[in-house]
VOGU-3710 file (C-alpha; in Angstrom, 3 decimals, decimal comma):
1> xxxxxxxxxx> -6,270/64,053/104,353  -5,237/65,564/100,985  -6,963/65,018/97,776  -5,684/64,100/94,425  -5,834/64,534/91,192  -6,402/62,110/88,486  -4,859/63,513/85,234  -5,213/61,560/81,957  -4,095/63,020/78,682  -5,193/61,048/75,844
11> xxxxxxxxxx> -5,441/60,151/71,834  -8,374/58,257/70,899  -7,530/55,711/67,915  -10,464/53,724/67,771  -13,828/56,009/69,007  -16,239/52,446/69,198  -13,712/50,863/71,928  -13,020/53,833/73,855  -16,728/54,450/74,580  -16,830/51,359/76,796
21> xxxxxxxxxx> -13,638/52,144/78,433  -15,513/55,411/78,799  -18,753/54,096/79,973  -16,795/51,861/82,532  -13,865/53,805/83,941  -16,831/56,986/84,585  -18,686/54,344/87,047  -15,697/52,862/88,561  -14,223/56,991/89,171  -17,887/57,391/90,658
31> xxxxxxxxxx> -17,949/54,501/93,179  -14,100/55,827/94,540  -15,332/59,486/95,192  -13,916/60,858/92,481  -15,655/64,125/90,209  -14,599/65,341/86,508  -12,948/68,382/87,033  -12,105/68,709/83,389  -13,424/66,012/80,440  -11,675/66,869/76,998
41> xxxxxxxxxx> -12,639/70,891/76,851  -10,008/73,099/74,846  -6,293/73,334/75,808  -3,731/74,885/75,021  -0,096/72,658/75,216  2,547/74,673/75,978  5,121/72,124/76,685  5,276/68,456/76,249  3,733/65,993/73,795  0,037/67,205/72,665
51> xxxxxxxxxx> -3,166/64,875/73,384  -6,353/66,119/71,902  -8,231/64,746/74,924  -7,498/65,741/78,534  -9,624/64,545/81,503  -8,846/65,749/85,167  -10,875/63,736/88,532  -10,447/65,390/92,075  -10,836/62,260/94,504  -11,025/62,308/97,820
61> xxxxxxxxxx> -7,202/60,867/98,825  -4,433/59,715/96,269  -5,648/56,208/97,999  -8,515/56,455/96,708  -7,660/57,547/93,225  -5,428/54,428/93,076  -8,297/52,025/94,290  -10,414/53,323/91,702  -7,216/52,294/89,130  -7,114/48,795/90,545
71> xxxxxxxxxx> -10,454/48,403/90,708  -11,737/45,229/88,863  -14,254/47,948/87,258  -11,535/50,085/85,995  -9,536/47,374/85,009  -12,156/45,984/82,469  -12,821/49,527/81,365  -8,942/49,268/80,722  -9,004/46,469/78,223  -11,329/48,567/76,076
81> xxxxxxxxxx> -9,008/51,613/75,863  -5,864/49,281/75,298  -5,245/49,400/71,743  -7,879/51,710/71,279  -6,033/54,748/72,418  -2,173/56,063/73,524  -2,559/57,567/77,181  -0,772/59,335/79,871  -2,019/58,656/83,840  -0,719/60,558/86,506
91> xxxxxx> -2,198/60,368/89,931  -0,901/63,169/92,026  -2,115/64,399/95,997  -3,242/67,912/95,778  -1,639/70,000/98,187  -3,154/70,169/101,900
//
């Protein structure tokens, strides 16, 4: 079975809020497998819209990257970063 790739680019617009979405979604990306590959180091955009913020998970299926998702855990985590941030989610299988 092929991993995937959780892939979140992100601007933060309220930092109080989007430390409990943080807090939350890390435990819910825990309990599905999933490891921070990348957590909002320096980048470089060469194409596409800039976010100042870009996280990458490896889990260990793209079936378990969307569990984690629609997790109850990462749902509630989601209500904190609504409003509290603009965000771009892609969940992608690595290849095999």
């Amino acid at each position: 079975m092929a991993t995937a790739l959780w892939i979140a680019h992100v601007t933060v617009t309220d930092e109080d809020a989007y430390m409990k979405y943080a807090a939350l979604a890390t435990e819910a990306i825990a309990q599905h497998g999933g490891t921070f590959l990348a957590r909002g180091g320096q980048a470089i955009q060469k194409e596409g819209r800039a976010h100042p913020r870009n996280v990458v998970a490896r889990f260990p299926s793209l079936e378990a990257a969307n569990a984690c998702y629609e997790s109850d855990i990462y749902q509630e985590a989601l209500s904190h970063a609504r409003g509290a941030s603009e965000r771009d989610l892609v969940l992608v299988e690595e290849l095999g």
